[in-house]
C-alpha positions as CSV (number, residue, x, y, z in Angstrom):
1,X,2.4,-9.6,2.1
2,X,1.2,-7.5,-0.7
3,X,3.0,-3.6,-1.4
4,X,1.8,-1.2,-2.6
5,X,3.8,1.5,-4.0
6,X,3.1,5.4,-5.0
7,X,5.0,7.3,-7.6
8,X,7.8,9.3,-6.0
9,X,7.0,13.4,-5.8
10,X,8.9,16.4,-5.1
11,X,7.6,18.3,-2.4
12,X,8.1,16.9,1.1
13,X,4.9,18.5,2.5
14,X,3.4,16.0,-0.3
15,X,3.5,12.7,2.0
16,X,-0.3,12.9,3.2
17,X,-1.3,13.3,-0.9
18,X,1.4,9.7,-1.6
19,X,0.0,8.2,1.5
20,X,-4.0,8.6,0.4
21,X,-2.7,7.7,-3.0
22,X,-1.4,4.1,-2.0
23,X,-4.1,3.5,0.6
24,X,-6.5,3.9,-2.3
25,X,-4.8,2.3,-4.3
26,X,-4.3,-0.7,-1.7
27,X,-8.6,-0.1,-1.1
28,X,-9.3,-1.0,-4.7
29,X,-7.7,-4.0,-5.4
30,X,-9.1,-7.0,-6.6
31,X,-7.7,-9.9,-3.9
32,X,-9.3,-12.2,-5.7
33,X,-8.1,-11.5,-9.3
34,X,-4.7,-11.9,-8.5
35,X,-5.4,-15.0,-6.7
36,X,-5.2,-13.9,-3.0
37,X,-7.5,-13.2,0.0
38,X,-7.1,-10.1,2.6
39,X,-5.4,-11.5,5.9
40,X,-6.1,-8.7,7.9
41,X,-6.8,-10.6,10.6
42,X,-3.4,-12.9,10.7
43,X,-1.5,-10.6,10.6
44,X,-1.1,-6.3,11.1
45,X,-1.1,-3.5,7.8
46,X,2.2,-2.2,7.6
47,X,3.0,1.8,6.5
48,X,6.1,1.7,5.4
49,X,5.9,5.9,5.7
50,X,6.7,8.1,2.5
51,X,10.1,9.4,1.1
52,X,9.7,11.9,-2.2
53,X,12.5,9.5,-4.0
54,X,10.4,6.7,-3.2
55,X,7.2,7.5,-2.8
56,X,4.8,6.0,0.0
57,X,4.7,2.2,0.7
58,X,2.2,0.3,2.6
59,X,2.4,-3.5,2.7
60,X,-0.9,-5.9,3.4
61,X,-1.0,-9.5,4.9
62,X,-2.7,-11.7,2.0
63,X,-2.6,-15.7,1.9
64,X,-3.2,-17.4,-1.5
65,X,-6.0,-18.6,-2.6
């Protein structure tokens, strides 16, 4: 599993805005630089939801290259 983290934020009503954040984040990374390969279909995408003193956390199924 890879995660992906957003910054923390202050208002509450802020979790859609930390969730898009991390999903793009998550959308635009290069698998293959860091020496891994998507496993979406081994395994489910999990959303970890979003806190403001965390931040929002997703976590995707990779396997190594």
């Amino acid at each position: 599993m890879l995660y992906f983290q957003s910054e923390p934020y202050d208002d509450p009503d802020d979790f859609g805005t930390a969730i898009g954040q991390v999903l793009k984040a998550a959308q635009n990374y290069d698998f293959e630089r860091g020496g891994y390969k998507s496993a979406e279909q081994i395994a489910p995408t999990f959303n970890l939801g979003a806190d403001p003193k965390i931040g929002a956390r997703i976590a995707i199924p990779v396997i190594k290259k």
